[in-house]
N, C-alpha and C positions, 0 to 999 in steps of 0.2 A: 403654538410653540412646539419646537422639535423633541420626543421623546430619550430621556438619557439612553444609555446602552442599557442599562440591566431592563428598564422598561421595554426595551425595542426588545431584547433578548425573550423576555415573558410573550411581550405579544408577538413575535414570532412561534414560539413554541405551540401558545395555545391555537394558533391558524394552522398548523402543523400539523396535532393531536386532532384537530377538526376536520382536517381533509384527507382524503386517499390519494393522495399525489406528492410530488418529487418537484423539491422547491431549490434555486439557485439562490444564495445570497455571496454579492460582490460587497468586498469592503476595498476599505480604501490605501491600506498593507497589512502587511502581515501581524504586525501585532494587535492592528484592530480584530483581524482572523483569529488568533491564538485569543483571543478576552471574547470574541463573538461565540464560540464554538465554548470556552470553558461556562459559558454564563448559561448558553442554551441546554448543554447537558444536566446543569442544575434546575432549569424548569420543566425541560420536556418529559416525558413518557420515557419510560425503558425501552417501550418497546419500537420506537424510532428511529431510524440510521442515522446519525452526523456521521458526517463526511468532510473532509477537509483535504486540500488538493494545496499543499505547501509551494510557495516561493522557490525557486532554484539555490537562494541563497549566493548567487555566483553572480558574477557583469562578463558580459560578454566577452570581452579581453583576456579574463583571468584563465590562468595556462592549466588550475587544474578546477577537477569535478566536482560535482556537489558529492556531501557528504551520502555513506551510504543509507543511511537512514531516511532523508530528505526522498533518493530513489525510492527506498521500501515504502515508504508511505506514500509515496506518488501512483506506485502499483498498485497496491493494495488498494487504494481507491478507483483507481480507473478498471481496475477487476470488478469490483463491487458495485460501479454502477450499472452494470449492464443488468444487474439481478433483483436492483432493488426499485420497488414501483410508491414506494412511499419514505422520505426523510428528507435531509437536508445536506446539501453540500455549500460549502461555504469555500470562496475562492476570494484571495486578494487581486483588486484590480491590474496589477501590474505583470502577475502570473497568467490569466484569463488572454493575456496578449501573447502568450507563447503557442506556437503549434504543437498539436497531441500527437503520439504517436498513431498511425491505424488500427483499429480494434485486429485485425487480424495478424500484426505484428506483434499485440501483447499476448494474443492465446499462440500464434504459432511458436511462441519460448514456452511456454507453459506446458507443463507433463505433471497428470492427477499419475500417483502411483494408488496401487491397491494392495492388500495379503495378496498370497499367491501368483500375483502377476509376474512372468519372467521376464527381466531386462536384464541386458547384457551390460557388466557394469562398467568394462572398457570402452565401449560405446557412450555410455551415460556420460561419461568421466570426460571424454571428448566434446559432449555437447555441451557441458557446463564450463568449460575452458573457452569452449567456442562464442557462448554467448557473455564472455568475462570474469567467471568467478575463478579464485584464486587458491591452490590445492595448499594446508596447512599442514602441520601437526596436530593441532588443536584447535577447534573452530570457535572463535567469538563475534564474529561480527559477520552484518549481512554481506555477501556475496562469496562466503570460505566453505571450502570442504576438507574433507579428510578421512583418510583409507588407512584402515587397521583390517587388513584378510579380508572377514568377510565381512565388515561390520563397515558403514557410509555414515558421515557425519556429516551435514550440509544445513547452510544457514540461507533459507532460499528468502531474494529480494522478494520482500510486501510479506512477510510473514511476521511473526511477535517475535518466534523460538524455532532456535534450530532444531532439527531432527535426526533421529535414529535410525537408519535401515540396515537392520539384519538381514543377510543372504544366506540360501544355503543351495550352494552351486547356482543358477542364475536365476532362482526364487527367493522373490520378497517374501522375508515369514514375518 
C-alpha cells in the first residue's frame, strides 16, 4: 500500500538526516509542495536545508508578472543551491517544466556589499533600475528602494528584509 503524506514526509526526512546528499522531490502541484515542505520541516533536523522552488503562479497568456515574492523566493533558492551539499528541494511537477535562468545571470545581478567598501551610489542606483527595481519613498516590498542623502533603503529580490546602507561620501559604514 502507498504511504499517506505525513508517512511519506517522516520517511523522507529520516533518509535525508541519514545521508550527506542533496535530494529532489517532484510533487504533483503546488499545494502538494506547500503540505510536502510544511510536514517535512516538522520531522526533519534543524540542521537541513528545505528548499522549495514555487510555481510561477501565472499561465502563459496572462499580461502581468508573478507576484514579487513568488521572484524572491525563486531566487533565493536557486542562490542557495549552488552552496548547499546536503537538504531537500522540493519542486512541483509543473514548475520542473519551466527553463532556469543561467547560474551566471543570477550572480551577474548579484552585488555582496561590505563595511567600508566604496560604491558610488549613482551608479548603484542605475543598476538597480536597470535590473527592475522601483525607486519609492518608503520601501515595503521586494524590488523597492529609496534615497534619503546619504542613507539607501532597498528591499533586494530572495531576501526576507530589507536593508539599510549608510554612506558617508561613497563608503559603506
Amino acid at each position: 500500500p502507498a504511504l499517506s503524506s505525513t508517512a511519506f514526509a517522516a520517511a523522507l526526512a529520516e533518509t535525508i538526516s541519514k545521508h550527506d546528499q542533496f535530494v529532489v522531490a517532484f510533487t504533483k502541484d503546488t499545494e502538494s509542495a506547500l503540505q510536502l515542505e510544511n510536514e517535512i520541516r516538522f520531522f526533519a533536523p534543524t540542521d537541513i536545508d528545505i528548499l522549495a522552488l514555487p510555481d510561477w503562479e501565472t499561465l502563459p497568456y496572462d499580461l502581468f508578472s508573478p507576484h514579487q515574492d513568488i521572484i524572491s523566493q525563486r531566487i533565493r533558492t536557486l542562490s542557495t543551491i549552488k552552496h548547499t551539499d546536503r537538504g531537500l528541494l522540493i519542486i512541483p511537477i509543473s514548475t520542473a517544466l519551466h527553463l532556469l535562468p543561467p547560474q551566471n545571470h543570477l550572480h551577474g545581478f548579484s552585488l555582496l556589499l561590505k563595511v567600508g567598501q566604496r560604491l558610488k551610489l549613482d551608479t548603484y542606483k542605475l543598476q538597480m533600475e536597470s535590473a527592475g527595481y522601483r525607486h519609492t519613498d518608503t520601501v515595503f516590498e521586494h524590488g523597492e528602494y529609496s534615497q534619503r542623502g546619504s542613507i539607501l533603503d532597498v528591499f533586494p529580490m530572495g531576501s526576507d528584509n530589507p536593508y539599510r546602507i549608510e554612506f558617508f561620501d561613497d563608503e559603506i559604514e
